[in-house]
Backbone bond lengths (Angstrom), bond angles and torsions (degrees), N, CA, C in turn:
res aa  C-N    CA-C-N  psi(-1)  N-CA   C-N-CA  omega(-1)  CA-C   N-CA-C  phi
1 X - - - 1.439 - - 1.516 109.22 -
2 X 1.275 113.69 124.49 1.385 114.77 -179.17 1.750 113.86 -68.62
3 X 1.106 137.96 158.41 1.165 149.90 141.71 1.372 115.44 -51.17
4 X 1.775 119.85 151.85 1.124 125.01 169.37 1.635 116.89 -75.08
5 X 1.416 124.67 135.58 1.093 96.94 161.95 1.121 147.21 -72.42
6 X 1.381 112.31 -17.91 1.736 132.44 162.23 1.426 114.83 -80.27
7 X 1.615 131.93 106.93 1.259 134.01 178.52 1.504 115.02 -70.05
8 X 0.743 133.69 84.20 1.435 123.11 174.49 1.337 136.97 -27.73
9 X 1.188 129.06 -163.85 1.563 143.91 -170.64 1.910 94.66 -126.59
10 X 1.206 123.87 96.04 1.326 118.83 168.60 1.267 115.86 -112.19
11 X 1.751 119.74 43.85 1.347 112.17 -174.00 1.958 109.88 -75.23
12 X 1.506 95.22 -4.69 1.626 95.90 -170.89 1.146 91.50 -78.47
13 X 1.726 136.25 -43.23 0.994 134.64 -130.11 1.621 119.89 -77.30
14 X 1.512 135.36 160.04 1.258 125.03 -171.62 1.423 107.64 -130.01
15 X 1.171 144.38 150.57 1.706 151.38 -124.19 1.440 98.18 -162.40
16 X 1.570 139.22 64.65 1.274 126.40 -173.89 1.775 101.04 -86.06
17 X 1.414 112.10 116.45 1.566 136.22 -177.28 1.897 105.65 -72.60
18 X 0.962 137.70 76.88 1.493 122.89 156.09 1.065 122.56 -72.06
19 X 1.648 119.29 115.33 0.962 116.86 -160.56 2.141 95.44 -133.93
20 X 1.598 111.45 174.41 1.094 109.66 159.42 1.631 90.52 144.34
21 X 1.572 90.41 168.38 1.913 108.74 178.32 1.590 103.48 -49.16
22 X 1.046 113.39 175.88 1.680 146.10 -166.23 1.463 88.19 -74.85
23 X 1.557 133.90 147.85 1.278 164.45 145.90 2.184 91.93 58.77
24 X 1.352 106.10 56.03 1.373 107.92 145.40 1.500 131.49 -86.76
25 X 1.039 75.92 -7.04 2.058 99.33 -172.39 1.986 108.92 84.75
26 X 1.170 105.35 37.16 1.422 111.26 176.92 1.668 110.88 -49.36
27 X 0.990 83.56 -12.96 1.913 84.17 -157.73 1.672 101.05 -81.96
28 X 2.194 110.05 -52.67 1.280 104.51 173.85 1.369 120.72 -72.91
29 X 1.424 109.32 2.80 2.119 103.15 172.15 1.446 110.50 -90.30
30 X 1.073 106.48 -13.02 1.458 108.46 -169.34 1.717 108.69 -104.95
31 X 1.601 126.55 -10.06 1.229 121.17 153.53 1.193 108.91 -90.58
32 X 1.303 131.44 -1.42 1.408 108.94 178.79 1.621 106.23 -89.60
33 X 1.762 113.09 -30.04 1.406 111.24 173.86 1.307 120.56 -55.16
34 X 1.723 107.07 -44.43 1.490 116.59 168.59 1.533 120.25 -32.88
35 X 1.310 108.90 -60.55 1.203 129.16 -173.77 1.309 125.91 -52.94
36 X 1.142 123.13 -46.74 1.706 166.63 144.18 1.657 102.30 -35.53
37 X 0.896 120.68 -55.13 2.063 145.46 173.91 1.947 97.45 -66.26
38 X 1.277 115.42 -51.74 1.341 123.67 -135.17 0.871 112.41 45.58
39 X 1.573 139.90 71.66 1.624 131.16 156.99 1.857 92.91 -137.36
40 X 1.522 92.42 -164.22 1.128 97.16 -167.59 1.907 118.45 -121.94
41 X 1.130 114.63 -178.91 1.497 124.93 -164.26 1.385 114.72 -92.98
42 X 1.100 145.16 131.87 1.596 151.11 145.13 1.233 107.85 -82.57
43 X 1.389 126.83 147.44 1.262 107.04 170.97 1.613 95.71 -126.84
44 X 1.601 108.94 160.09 1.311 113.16 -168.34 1.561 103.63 -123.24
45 X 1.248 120.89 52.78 1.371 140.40 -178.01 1.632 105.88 -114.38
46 X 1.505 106.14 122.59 1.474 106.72 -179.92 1.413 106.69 -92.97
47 X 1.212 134.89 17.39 1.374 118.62 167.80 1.538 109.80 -133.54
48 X 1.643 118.73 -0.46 1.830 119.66 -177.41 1.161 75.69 -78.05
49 X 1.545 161.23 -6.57 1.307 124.20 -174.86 1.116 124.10 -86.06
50 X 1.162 118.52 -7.80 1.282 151.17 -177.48 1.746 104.16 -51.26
51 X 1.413 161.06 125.77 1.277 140.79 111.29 1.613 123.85 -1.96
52 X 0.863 95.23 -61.86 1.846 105.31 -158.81 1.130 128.82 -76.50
53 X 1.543 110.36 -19.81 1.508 132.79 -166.23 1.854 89.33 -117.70
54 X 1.611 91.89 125.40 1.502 96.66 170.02 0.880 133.17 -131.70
55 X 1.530 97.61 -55.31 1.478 148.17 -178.21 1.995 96.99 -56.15
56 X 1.153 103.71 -72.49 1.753 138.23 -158.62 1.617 96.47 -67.18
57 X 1.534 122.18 -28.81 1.485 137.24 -174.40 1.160 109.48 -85.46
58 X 1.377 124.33 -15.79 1.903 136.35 -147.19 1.608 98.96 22.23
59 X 1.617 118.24 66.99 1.477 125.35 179.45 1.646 91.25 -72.13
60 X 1.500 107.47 160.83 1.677 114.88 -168.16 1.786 87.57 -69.62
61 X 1.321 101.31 160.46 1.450 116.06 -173.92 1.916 88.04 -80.19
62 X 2.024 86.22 166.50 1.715 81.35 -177.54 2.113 116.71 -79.74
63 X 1.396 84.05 -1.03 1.683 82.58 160.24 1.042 138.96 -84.46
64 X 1.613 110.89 -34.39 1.577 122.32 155.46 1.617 106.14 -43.12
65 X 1.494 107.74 -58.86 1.690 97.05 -159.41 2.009 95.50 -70.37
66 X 1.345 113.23 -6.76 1.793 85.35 -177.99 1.404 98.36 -85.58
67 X 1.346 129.51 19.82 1.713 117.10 -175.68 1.015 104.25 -124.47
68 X 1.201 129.07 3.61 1.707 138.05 163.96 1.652 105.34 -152.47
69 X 1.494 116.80 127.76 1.318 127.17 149.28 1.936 119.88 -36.81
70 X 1.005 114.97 125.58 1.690 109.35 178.38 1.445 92.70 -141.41
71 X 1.657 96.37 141.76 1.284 101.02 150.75 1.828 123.80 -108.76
72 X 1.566 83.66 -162.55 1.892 85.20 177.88 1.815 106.65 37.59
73 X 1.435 103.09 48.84 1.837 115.96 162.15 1.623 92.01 -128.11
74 X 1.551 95.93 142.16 1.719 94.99 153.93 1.879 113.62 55.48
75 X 1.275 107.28 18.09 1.527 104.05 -168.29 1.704 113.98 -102.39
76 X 1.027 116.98 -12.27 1.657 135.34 178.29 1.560 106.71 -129.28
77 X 1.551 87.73 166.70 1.794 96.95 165.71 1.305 103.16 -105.20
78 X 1.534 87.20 -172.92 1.482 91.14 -179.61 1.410 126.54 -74.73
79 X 1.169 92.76 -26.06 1.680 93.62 -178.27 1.562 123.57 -90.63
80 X 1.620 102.06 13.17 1.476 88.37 170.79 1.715 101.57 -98.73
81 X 1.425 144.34 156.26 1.011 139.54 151.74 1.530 149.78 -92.69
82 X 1.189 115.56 105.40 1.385 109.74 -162.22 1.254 136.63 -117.44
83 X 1.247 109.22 118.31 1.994 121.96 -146.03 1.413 98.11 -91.03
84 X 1.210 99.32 147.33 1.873 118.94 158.67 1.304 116.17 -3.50
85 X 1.508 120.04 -53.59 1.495 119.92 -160.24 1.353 91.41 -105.83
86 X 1.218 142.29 8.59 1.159 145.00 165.65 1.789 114.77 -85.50
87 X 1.679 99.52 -40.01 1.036 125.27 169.08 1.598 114.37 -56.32
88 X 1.346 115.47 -62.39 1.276 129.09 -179.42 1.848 112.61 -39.29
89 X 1.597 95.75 -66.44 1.665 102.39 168.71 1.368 121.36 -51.04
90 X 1.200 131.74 -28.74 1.316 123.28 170.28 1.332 122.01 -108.21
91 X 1.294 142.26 25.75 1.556 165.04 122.26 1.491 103.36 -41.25
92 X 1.468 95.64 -51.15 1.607 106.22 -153.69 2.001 113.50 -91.36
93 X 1.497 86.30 -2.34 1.482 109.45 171.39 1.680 96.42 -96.13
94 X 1.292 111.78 -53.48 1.491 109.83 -154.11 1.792 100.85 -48.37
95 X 1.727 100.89 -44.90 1.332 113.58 -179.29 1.487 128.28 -74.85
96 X 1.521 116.07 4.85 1.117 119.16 -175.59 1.797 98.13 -99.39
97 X 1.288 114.48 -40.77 1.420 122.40 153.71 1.550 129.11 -45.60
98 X 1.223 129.83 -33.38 1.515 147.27 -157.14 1.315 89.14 -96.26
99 X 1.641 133.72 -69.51 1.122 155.62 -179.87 1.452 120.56 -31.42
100 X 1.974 105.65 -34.48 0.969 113.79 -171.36 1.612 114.64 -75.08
101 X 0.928 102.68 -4.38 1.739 121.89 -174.65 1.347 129.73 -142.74
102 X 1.534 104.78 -30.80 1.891 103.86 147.41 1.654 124.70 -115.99
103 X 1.461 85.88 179.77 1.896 93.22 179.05 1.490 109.05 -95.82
104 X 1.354 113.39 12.19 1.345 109.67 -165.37 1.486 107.52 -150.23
105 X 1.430 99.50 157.04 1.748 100.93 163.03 0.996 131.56 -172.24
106 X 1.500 138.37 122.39 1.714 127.30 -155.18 1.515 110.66 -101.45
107 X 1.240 112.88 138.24 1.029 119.84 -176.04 1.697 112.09 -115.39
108 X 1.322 123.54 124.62 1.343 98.07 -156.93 2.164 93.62 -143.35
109 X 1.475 96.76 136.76 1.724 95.63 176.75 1.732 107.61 160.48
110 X 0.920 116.85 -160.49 1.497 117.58 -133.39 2.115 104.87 -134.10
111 X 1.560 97.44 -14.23 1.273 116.54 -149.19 1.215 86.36 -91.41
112 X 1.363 155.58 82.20 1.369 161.66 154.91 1.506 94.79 -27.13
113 X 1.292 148.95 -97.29 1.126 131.91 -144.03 1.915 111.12 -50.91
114 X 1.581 99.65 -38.89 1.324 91.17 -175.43 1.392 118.64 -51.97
115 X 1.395 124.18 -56.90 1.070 150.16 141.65 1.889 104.70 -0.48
116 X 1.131 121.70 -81.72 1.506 128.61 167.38 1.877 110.05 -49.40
117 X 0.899 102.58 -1.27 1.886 87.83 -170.54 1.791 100.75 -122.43
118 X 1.550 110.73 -18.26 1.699 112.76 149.59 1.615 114.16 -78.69
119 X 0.936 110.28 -51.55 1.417 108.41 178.16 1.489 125.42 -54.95
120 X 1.503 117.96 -40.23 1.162 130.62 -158.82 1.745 104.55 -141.90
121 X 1.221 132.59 -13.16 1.351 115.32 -165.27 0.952 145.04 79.72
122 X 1.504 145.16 122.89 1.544 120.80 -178.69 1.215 118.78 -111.45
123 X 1.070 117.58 177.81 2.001 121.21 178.36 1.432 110.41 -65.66
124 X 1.235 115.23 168.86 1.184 115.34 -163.30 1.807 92.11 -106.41
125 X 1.141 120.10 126.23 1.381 131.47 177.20 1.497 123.16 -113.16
126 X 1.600 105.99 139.01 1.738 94.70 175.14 1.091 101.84 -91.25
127 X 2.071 124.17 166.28 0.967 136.70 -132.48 1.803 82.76 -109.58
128 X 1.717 88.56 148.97 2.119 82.91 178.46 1.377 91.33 -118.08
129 X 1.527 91.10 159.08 1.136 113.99 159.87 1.563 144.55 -0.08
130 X 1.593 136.26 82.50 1.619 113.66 -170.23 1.046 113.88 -40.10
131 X 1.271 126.33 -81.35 1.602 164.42 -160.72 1.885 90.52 -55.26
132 X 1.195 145.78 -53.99 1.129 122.81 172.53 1.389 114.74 -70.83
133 X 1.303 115.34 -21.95 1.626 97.15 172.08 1.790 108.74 -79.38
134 X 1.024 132.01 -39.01 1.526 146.93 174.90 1.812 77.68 -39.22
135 X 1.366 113.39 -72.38 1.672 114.56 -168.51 1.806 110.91 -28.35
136 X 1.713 83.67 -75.38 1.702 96.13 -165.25 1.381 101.77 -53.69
137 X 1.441 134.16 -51.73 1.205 124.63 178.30 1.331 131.34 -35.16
138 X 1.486 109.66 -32.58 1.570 122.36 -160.11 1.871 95.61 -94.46
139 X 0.951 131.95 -32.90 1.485 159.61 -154.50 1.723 104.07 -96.01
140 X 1.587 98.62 -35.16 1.617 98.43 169.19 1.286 128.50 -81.11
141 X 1.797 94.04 -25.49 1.435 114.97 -165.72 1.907 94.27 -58.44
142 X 1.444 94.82 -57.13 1.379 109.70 -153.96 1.733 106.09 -81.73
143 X 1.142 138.59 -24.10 0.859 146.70 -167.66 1.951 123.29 -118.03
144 X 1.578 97.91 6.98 1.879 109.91 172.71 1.349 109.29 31.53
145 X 1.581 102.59 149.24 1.349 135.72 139.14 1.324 96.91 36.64
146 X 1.500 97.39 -105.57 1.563 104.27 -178.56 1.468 135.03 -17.69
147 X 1.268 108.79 -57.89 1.970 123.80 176.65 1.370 82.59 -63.90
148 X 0.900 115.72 -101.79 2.023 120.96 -177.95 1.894 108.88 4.72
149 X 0.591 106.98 -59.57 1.298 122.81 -169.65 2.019 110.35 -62.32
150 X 1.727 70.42 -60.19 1.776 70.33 179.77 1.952 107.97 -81.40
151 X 1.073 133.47 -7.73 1.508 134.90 -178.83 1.629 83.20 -64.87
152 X 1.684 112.12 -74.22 1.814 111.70 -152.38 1.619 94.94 -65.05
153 X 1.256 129.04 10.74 1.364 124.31 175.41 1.899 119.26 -94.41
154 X 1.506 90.29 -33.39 1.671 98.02 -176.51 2.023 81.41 -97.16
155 X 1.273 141.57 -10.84 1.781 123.19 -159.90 1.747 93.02 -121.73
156 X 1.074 98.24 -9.86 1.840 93.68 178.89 1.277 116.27 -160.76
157 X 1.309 116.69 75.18 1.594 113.61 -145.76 2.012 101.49 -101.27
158 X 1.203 102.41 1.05 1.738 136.31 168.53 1.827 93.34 -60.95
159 X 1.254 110.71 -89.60 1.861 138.68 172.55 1.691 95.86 -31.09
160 X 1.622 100.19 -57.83 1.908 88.47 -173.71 1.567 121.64 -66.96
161 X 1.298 113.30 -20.53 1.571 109.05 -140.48 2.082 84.95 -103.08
162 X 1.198 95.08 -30.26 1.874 113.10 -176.53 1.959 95.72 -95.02
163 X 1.070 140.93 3.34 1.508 108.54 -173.59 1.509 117.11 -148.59
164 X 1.362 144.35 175.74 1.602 122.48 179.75 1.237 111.28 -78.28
165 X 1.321 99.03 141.42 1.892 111.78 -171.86 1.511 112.39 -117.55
166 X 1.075 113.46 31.58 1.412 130.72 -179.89 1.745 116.49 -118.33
167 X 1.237 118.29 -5.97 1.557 137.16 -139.52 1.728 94.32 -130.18
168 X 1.634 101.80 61.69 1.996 86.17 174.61 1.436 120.19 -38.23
169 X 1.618 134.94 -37.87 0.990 118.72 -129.54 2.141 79.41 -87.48
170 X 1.305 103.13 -37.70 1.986 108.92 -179.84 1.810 99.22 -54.39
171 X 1.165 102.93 -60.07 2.009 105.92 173.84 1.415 109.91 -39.27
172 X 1.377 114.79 -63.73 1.491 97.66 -179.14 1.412 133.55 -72.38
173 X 1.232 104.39 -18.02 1.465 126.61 173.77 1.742 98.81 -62.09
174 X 1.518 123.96 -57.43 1.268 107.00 -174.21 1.602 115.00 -73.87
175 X 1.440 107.98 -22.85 1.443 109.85 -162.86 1.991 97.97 -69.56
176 X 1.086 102.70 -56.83 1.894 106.02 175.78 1.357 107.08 -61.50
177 X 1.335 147.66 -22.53 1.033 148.33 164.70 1.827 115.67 -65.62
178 X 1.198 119.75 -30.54 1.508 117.58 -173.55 1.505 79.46 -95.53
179 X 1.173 136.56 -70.07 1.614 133.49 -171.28 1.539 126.31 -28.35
180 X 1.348 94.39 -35.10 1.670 111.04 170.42 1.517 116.40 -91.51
181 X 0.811 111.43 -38.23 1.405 121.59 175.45 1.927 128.77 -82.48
182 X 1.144 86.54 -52.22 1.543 109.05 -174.99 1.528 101.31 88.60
183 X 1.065 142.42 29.87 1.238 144.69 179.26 1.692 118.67 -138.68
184 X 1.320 116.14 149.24 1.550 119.80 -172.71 1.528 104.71 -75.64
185 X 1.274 120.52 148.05 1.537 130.49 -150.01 1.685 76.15 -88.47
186 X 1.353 142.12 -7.69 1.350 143.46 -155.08 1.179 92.37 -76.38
187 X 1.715 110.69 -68.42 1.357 122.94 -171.68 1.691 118.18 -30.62
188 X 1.269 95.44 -47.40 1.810 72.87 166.62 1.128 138.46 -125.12
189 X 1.173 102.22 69.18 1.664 125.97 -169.05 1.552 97.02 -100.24
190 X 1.159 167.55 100.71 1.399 160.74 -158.15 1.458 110.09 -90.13
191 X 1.556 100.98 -56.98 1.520 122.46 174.60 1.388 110.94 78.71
192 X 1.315 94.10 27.85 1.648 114.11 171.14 1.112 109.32 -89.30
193 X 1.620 152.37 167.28 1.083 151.48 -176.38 1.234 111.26 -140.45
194 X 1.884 129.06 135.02 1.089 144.74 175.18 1.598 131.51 -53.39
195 X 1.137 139.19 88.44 1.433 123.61 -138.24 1.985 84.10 -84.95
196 X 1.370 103.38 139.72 1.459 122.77 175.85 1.595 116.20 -107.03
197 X 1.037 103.93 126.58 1.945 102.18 -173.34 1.640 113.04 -96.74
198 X 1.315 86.18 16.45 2.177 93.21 148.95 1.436 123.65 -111.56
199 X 1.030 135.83 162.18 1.293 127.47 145.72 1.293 130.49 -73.40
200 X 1.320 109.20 139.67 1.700 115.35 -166.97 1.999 94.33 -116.47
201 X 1.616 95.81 135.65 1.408 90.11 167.56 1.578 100.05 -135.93
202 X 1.091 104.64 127.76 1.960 123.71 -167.63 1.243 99.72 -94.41
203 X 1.757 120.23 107.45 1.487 121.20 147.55 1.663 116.94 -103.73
204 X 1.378 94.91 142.57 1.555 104.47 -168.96 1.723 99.79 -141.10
205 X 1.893 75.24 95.05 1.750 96.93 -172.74 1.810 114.43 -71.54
206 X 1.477 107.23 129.90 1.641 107.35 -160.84 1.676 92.42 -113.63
207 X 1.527 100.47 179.73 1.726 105.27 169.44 1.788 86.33 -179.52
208 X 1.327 98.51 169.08 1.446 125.59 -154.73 2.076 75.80 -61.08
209 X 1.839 123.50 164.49 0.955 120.73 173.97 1.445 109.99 -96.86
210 X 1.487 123.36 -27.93 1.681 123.72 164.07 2.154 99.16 -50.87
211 X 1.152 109.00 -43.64 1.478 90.13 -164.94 1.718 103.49 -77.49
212 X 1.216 105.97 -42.73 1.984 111.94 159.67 1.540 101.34 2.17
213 X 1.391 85.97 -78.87 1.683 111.10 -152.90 1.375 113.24 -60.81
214 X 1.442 103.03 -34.48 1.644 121.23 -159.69 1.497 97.53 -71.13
215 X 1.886 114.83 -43.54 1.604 124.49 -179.38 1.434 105.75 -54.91
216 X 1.446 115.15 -40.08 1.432 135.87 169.93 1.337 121.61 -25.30
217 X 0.937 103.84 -71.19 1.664 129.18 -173.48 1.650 115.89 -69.16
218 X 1.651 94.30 -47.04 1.381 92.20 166.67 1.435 135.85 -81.72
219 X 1.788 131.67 -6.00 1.135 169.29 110.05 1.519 95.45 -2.16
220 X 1.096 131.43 -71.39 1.322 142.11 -173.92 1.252 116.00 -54.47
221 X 1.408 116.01 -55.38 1.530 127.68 -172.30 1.994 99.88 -81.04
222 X 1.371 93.89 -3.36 1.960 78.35 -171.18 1.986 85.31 -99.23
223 X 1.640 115.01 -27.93 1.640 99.02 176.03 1.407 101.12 -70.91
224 X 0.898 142.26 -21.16 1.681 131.40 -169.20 1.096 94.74 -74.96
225 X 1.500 129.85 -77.07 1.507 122.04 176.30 1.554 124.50 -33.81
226 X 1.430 103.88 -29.36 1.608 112.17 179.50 1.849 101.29 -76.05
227 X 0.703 131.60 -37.01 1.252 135.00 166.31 1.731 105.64 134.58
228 X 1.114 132.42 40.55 1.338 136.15 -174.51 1.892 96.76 -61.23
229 X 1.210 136.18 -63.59 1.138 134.97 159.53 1.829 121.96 -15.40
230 X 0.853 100.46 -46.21 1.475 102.00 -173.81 1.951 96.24 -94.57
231 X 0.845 114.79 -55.71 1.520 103.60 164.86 1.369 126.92 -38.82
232 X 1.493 108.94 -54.47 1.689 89.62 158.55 1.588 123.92 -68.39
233 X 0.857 124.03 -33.12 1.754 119.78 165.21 1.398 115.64 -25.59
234 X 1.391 108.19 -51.45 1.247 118.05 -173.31 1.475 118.07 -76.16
235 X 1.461 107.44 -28.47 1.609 116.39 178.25 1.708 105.86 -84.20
236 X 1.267 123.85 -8.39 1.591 143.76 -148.99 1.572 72.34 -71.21
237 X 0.940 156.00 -128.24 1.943 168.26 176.71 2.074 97.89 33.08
238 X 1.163 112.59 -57.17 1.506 130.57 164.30 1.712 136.17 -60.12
239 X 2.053 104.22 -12.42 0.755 109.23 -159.81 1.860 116.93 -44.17
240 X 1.626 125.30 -45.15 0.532 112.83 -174.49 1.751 139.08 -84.87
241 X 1.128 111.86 12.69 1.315 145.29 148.70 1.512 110.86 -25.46
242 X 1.737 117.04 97.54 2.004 118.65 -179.60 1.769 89.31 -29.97
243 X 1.114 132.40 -54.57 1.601 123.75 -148.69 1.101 107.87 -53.25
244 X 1.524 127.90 -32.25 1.156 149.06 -131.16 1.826 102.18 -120.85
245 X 1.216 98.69 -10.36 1.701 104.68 168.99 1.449 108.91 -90.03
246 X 1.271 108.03 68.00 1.120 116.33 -164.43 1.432 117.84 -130.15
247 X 1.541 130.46 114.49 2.024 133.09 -173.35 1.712 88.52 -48.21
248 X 1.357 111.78 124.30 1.169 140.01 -179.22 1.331 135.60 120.68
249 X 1.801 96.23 -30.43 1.548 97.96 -154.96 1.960 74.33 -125.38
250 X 1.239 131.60 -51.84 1.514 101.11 175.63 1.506 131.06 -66.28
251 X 1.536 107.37 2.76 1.397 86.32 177.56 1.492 116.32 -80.72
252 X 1.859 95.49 -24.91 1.453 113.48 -165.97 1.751 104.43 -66.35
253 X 1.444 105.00 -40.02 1.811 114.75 173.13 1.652 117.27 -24.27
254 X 1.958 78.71 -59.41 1.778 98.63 169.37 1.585 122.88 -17.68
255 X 1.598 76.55 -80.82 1.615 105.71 -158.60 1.831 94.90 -59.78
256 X 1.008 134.61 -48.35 1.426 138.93 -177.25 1.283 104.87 -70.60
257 X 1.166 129.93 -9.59 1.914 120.11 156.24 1.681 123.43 -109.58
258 X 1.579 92.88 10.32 1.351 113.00 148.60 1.567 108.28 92.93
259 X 1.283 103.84 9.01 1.323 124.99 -151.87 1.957 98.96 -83.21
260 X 1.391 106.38 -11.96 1.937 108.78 176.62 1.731 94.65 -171.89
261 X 1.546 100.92 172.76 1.912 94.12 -170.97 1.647 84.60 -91.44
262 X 1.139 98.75 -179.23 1.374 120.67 175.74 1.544 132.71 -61.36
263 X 1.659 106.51 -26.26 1.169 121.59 167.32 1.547 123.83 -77.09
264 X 1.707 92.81 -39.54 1.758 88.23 163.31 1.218 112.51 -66.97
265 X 1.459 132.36 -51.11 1.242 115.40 166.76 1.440 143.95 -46.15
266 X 1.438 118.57 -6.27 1.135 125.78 175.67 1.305 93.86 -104.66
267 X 1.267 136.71 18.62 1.707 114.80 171.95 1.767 93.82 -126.08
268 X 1.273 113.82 -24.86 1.548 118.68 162.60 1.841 102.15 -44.04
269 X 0.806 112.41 -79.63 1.652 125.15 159.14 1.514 130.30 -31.38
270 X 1.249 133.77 -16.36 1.258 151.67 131.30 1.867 120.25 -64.54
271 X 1.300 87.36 -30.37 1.887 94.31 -175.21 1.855 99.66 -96.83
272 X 1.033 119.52 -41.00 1.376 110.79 174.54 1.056 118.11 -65.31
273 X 1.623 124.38 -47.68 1.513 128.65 166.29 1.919 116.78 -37.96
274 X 1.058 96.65 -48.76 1.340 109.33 -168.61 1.641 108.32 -76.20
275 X 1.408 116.73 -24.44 1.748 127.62 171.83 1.441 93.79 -78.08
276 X 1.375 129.57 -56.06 1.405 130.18 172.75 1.443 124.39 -51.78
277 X 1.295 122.83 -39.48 1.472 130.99 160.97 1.976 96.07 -41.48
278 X 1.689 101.29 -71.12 1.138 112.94 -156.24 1.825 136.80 -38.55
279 X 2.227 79.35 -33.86 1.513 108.62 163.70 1.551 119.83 -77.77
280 X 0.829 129.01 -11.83 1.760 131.03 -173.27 1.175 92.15 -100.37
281 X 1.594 129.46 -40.13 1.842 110.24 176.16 1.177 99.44 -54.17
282 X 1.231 127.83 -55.68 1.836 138.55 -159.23 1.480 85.86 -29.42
283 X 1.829 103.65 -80.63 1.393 133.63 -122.07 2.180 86.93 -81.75
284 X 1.196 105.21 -6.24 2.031 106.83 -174.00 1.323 93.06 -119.92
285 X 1.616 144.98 -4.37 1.255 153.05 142.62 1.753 101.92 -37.55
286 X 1.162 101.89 -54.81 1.501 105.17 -167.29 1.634 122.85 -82.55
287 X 1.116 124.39 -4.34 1.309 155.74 -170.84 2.218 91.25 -64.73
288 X 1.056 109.54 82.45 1.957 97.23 -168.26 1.498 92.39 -77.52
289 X 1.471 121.12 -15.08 2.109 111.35 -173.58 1.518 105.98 -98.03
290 X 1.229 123.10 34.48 1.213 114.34 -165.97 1.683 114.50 -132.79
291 X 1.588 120.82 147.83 1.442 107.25 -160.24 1.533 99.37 -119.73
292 X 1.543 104.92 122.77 1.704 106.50 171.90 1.118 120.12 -96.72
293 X 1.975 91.63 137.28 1.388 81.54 -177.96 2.104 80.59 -139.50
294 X 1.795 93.44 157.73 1.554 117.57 157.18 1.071 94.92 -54.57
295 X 1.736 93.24 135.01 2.007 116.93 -166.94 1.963 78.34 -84.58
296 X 1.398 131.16 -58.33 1.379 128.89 178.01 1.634 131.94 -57.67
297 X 1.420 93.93 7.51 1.657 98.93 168.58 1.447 109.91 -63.63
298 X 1.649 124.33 126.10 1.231 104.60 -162.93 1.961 100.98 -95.95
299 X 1.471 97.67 36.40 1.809 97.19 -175.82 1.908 79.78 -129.49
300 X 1.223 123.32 32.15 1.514 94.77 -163.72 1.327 109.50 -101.10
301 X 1.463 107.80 30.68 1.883 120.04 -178.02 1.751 81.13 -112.24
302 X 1.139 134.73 -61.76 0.979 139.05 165.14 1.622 125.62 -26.49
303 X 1.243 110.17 -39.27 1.709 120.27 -163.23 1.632 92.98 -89.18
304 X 1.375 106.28 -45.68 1.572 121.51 175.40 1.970 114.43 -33.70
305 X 1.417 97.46 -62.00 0.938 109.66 -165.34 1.592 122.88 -76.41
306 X 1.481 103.11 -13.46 1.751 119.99 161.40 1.375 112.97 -48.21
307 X 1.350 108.65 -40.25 1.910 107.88 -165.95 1.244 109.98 -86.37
């Protein structure tokens, strides 16, 4: 979708953020606000944009999307890749379009940085290296966590000693970033913020963390039945594709190079989900402009709409 060429004046305009961990049901709070609004959805998911990935994404079913307009679903393949600040520019299109005809617009997903780079903007970064990221990627695959950890520890020991070291996807990000650069991914962090001429209002839908997990588990066993298995089959040619480093679709890689049975792999996939849940509380913990509320409050379309 192209951008307007005339940016408008959206100081009227309002930006309601649904935000929160993996399988809160972000998706049905945020069509019902839609609905309630009459406008439409952004989604702030870095991999529903994907074509190919559906199943493994829990992308909204195609009935959800006929009861609300969404964008950034289903809009790329897999093999193109598309980063944060890539993200940012086309948020900021989606909303320059939306704007042109409403006062409102929900933006709704799971992807914390994306989320931070509409709201706020990011630094301006030089571009690294293909072929060293192709490297580190291949080197992480095979060599886990651990090596990872200790490489950006002896090559960027600035990034380790200041940032979370539990978070491959931030580790590799700094480790290919000093490799390409020769410089700490720190350096250009500004920590300045983008001033936006809408209002943004941030919900960051919570629930007890035993029930988290419990939605978790069962989430898993309803994509397997959905056919998540055979979906990666089909992505199996791409496996090694960043998109494709993804809780769902590498555990399944695994199990199809024979590397664990299928059942361990489906509980690998329950345990990563649930470490991944664990990191998005962290990383929406820290969020100080933002209002929580119980995803099961049965007024919480209501509570929403107070702020």
């Amino acid at each position: 979708m192209a951008a307007m060429k005339v940016r408008m004046n959206t100081k009227n305009k309002t930006v309601y953020i649904i935000a929160g961990p993996t399988a809160t049901g972000k998706t049905d709070i945020a069509i019902r606000l839609a609905q309630q609004l009459h406008t439409v959805i952004i989604s702030a998911d870095s991999r529903q944009c994907y074509k190919e990935m559906s199943i493994g994404t829990a992308k909204p079913s195609s009935q959800e999307l006929q009861k609300v307009k969404h964008y950034f679903i289903d809009e790329f393949s897999v093999q193109e890749s598309i980063t944060a600040a890539e993200y940012e520019r086309l948020a900021l299109a989606y909303l320059n379009e939306i704007f042109a005809v409403q006062d409102v617009a929900v933006v709704c997903g799971g992807t914390g940085l994306y989320i931070k780079a509409l709201c706020e903007g990011l630094d301006e970064m030089p571009e690294v290296n293909p072929s060293i990221e192709a490297e580190i990627n291949a080197a992480y695959k095979l060599n886990g966590k651990a090596w990872l950890q200790e490489e950006v520890k002896k090559q960027d020991p600035l990034f380790y000693n200041k940032c979370e070291n539990e978070n491959p996807a931030r580790l590799l990000r700094a480790l290919i970033f000093k490799l390409s650069t020769g410089e700490s991914i720190l350096n250009y962090r500004s920590g300045s913020k983008k001033v936006r001429d809408f209002k943004v209002v941030k919900i960051i839908l919570e629930m007890p963390r035993e029930q988290l997990y419990d939605r978790i588990n069962k989430r898993v066993d309803i994509m397997m039945q959905e056919g998540l298995l055979e979906e990666v089959k089909r992505l199996y040619p791409f496996r090694n594709l960043k998109n494709l480093q993804t809780v769902g679709y590498s555990e399944l890689f695994e199990y199809l190079d024979g590397n664990c049975s299928l059942q361990e792999a489906i509980e690998k996939i329950k345990q990563h989900t649930r470490n991944y849940a664990k990191r998005q509380i962290t990383w929406f913990r820290k969020e100080k402009d933002a209002v929580y509320l119980n995803v099961e409050d049965a007024n919480v379309i209501d509570k929403i709409l107070q702020h």
